[in-house]
NUZAFI-379366 format. One record per residue (C-alpha): residue in one letter; x, y, z. Coordinates in steps of 0.2 Angstrom, whole numbers, plus 5000, padded with zeros to 4 digits. Example, Ala and Ser with C-alpha at 12.3 -4.5 7.8 and 13.67 -1.06 7.14 Angstrom:
BEGIN
a506249785039/s506849955036/
This chain:
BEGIN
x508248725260/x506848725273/x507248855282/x507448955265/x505648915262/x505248975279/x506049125276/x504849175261/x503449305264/x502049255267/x500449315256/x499849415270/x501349485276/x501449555258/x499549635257/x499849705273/x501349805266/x500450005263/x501150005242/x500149825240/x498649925250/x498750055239/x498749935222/x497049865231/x496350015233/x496850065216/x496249915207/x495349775217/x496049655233/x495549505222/x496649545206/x498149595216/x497849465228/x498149345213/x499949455208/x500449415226/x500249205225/x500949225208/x502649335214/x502749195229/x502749055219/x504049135207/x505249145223/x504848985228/x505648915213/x507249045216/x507248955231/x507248785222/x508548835212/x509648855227/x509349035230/x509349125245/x507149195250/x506749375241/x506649485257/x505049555258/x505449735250/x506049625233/x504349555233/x503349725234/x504249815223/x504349655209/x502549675212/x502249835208/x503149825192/x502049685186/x500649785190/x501349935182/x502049845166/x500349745166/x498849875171/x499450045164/x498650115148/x498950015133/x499950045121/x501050175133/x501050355126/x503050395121/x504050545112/x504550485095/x506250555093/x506950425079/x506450545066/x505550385057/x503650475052/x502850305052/x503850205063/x503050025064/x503449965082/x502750135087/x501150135080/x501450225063/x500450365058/x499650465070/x498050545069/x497350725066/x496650805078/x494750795067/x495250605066/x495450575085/x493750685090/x493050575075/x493450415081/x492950475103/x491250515096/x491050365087/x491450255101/x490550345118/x488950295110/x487650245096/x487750305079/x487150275062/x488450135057/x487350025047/x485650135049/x484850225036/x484150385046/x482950435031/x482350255028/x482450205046/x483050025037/x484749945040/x486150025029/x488049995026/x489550045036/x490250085020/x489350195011/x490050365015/x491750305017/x491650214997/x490950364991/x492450474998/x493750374991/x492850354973/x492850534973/x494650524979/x495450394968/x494350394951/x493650214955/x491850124951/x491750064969/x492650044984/x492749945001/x493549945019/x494249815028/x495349805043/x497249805034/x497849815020/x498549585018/x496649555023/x496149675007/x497249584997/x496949385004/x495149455002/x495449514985/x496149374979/x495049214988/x493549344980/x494249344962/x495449204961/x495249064972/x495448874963/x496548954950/x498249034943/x498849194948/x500249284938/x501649374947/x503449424944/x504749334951/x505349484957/x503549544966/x503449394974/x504249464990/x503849485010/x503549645015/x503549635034/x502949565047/x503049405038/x501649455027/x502349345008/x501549354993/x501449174990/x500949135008/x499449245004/x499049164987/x498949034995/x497749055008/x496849124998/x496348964986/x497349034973/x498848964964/x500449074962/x501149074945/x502849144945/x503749224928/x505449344922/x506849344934/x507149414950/x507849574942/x506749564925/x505049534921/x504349574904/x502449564896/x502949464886/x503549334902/x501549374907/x500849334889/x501649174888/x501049104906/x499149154904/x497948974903/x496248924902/x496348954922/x497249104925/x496349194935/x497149384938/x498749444937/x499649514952/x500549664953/x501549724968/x502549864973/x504049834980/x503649964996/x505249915007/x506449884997/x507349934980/x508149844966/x509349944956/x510449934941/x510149804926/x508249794929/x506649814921/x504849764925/x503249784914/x502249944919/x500449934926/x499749974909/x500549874900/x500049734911/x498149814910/x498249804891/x498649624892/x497349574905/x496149684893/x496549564878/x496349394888/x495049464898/x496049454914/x495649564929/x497449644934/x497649654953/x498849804961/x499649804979/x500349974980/x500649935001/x500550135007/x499250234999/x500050374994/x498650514990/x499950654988/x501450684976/x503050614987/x503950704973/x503350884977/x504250884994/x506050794988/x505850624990/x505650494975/x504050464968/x502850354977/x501550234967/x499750324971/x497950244969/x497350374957/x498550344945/x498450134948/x496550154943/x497050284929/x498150174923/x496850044921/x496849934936/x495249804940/x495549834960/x497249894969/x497349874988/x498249995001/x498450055018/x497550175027/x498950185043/x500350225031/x500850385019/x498850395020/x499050445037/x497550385043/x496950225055/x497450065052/x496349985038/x496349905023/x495649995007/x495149924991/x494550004976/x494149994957/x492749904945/x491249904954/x490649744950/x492549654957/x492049774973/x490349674972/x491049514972/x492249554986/x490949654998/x489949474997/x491249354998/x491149265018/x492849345022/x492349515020/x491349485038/x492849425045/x494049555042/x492649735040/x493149885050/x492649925065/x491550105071/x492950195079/x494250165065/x492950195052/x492550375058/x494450385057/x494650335041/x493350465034/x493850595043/x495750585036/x494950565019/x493850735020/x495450825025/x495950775008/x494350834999/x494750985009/x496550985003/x497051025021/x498050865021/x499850945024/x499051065038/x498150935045/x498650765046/x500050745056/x501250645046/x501250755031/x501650915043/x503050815047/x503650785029/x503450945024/x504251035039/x505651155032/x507651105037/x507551295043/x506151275055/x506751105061/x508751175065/x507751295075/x507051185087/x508451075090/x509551225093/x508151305103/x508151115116/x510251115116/x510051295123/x509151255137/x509851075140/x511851105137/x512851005143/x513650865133/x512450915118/x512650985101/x511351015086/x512150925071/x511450875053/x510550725050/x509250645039/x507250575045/x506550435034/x504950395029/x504650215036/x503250095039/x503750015022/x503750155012/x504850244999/x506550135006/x508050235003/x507250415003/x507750545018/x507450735020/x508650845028/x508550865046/x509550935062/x509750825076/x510150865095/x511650745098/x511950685116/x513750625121/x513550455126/x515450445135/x514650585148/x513550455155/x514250295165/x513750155154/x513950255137/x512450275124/x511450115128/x511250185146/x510650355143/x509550285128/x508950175142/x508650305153/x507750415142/x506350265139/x506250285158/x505650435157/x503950495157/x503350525143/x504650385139/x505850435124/x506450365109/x507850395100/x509250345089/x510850285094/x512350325082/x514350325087/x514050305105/x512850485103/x511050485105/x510250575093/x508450655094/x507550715079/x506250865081/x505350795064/x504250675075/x504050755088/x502650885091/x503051035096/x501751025111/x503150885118/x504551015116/x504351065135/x504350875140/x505550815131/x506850935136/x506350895154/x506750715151/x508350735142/x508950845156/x508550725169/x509350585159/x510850665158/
């Protein structure tokens, strides 16, 4: 085993190798100086393990992918081609162009965050942002956090902590991520009251639970799933009628944020803010990275002096938005006072693509790729915990996996190898690339990489 030892690198024989040099020269001697020990005592316990020595080439090149998988940019720019619009482990919604230029402005220098220019006083980071989504929604008051479980642990430790919380059996439910209603309730002080069934739930289930400390009743949409068949479950106004009569505020977690009709582009209806503050709601909570199509962030809005409480309790510090998703945020939200929304915010062009327009484009990539391809029907989804169940017409450029050594889970492979890196969607031994989320800049680049893959 010694003379395995002896046959190890040493730490100088690897810097003085020219692709080490040029990670040196491309980062700093100290930092990769530190890759190098790390890689060498790695091989030593190979060598411990009754392996032969990494030669030195094995040693560079391990290097170098540490350095590449470690140093690049982060998070790695890919081509979504699942045909998932908000696709979770990709990053969800992605921006608008407005949003993006927004959000660079906001973070290459100062700005009025929490100044008042006229006054030349401190001011809130909210203001602007509260008064957009007022305008927006119909509510009293408004606030921002940083996602949408800290607006609702906030909500409910502001309005509920050391007492009872109402919720259906049937609400009480995880919706990703780990992220469960009772977990929340109770880290948030508060303590979870369950009533009905797990398939129905009726006011009346709600009445009968209601004490001296019951502080809110809970409602929340079930964003990732769906319960069908013998159900039924008390509507948001109907639960706002009781809280009204027991003076009970009535908390809604619609998950999404929804500001636009689902139903106007073929999909089932989705549960929108207006209509929860319509309908009567004390505060209801949602995202600002989902079917709202902006950053990620947490939004909360209804009776003003509920929002009161919140914006002051100690929480509110710990989990407020920061400068660069805040000029976001607002700049998503105008393109809705501007009803630009479908023209400008990506993931709502995606939605509302036409099937004719997107047959087009996979037919156009399978003419110049060929091969083992075809353009074939399929369906996109919505994702990122949204309406579950719900798809729009799509076509799909299908590769044949059996053409490749290795089958579909190599070529899928080697598409993620390609720069930009591409994802797509394997089905029957055929990957499958939907042009719905892909921007039709990326046409030319994906094309590039599908040939080279194949």
């Amino acid at each position: 085993m010694e003379s395995r030892f002896r046959d190890l690198p040493s730490v100088n024989d690897v810097l003085d190798d020219e692709r080490v040099r040029h990670l040196v020269r491309e980062y700093s001697h100290d930092a990769v100086l530190e890759l190098v020990r790390s890689e060498i005592d790695r091989a030593r316990d190979v060598i411990r393990n009754g392996h032969s020595a990494p030669e030195l080439n094995t040693l560079v090149e391990a290097i170098r992918e540490r350095a590449e998988s470690g140093w690049r940019r982060l998070p790695t720019p890919v081509i979504n081609a699942t045909g998932v619009i908000l696709h979770t482990n990709l990053g969800r919604a992605p921006l608008s162009d407005d949003a993006i230029e927004a959000m660079r402005a906001a973070s290459e220098g100062y700005g009025d965050l929490e100044f008042d220019l006229e006054t030349g006083r401190r001011g809130s980071r909210q203001g602007r942002v509260a008064d957009i989504l007022c305008q927006l929604t119909g509510a009293e008051a408004a606030l921002v956090v940083n996602n949408n479980a800290s607006a609702v642990l906030l909500g409910l430790a502001a309005v509920a902590h050391g007492k009872e919380v109402i919720v259906s059996r049937g609400e009480a439910v995880e919706i990703g991520g780990g992220f469960r209603i009772p977990d929340v309730l109770r880290q948030s002080g508060a303590t979870l009251v369950e009533v009905g069934t797990t398939n129905k739930t009726y006011v009346r289930d709600f009445e009968a639970a209601i004490t001296d400390n019951t502080g809110a009743i809970l409602s929340v949409h079930a964003s990732n799933f769906r319960v069908a068949g013998f159900t039924h479950a008390p509507s948001l106004r109907e639960l706002v009628e009781l809280g009204a009569r027991s003076v009970i505020p009535v908390l809604h977690d619609l998950g999404s944020g929804c500001l636009l009709d689902t139903a106007r582009f073929g999909m089932a209806h989705e549960p929108m803010p207006q209509e929860s503050i319509g309908d009567g709601a004390s505060l209801a909570f949602f995202s600002g990275d989902k079917l709202l199509g902006g950053p990620q962030a947490g939004i909360i809005v209804g009776r003003a002096d509920l929002v009161s409480v919140v914006s002051k309790h100690p929480l509110a510090r710990a989990v407020r938005i920061d400068k660069g998703s805040l000029a976001a945020l607002h700049m998503t939200l105008v393109h809705y006072l501007k009803d630009e929304a479908t023209t400008k915010i990506p993931i709502w062009r995606m939605i509302s693509q036409s099937a004719d327009s997107l047959s087009k484009r996979a037919a156009a990539w399978q003419s110049v790729v060929g091969g083992p391809t075809s353009v074939v029907s399929g369906h996109s989804t919505v994702g990122g915990g949204s309406l579950p169940g719900e798809t729009l017409p799509t076509s799909l450029l299908s590769m044949d996996g059996t053409a490749v050594p290795g089958g579909a889970t190599v070529l899928a492979t080697r598409l993620r190898g390609c720069t930009p890196p591409i994802i797509g969607r394997i089905e029957a031994e055929r990957v499958m690339l939907d042009p719905r989320t892909v921007p039709t800049h990326l046409d030319d680049a994906l094309v590039r990489g599908v040939i080279e893959s194949l």
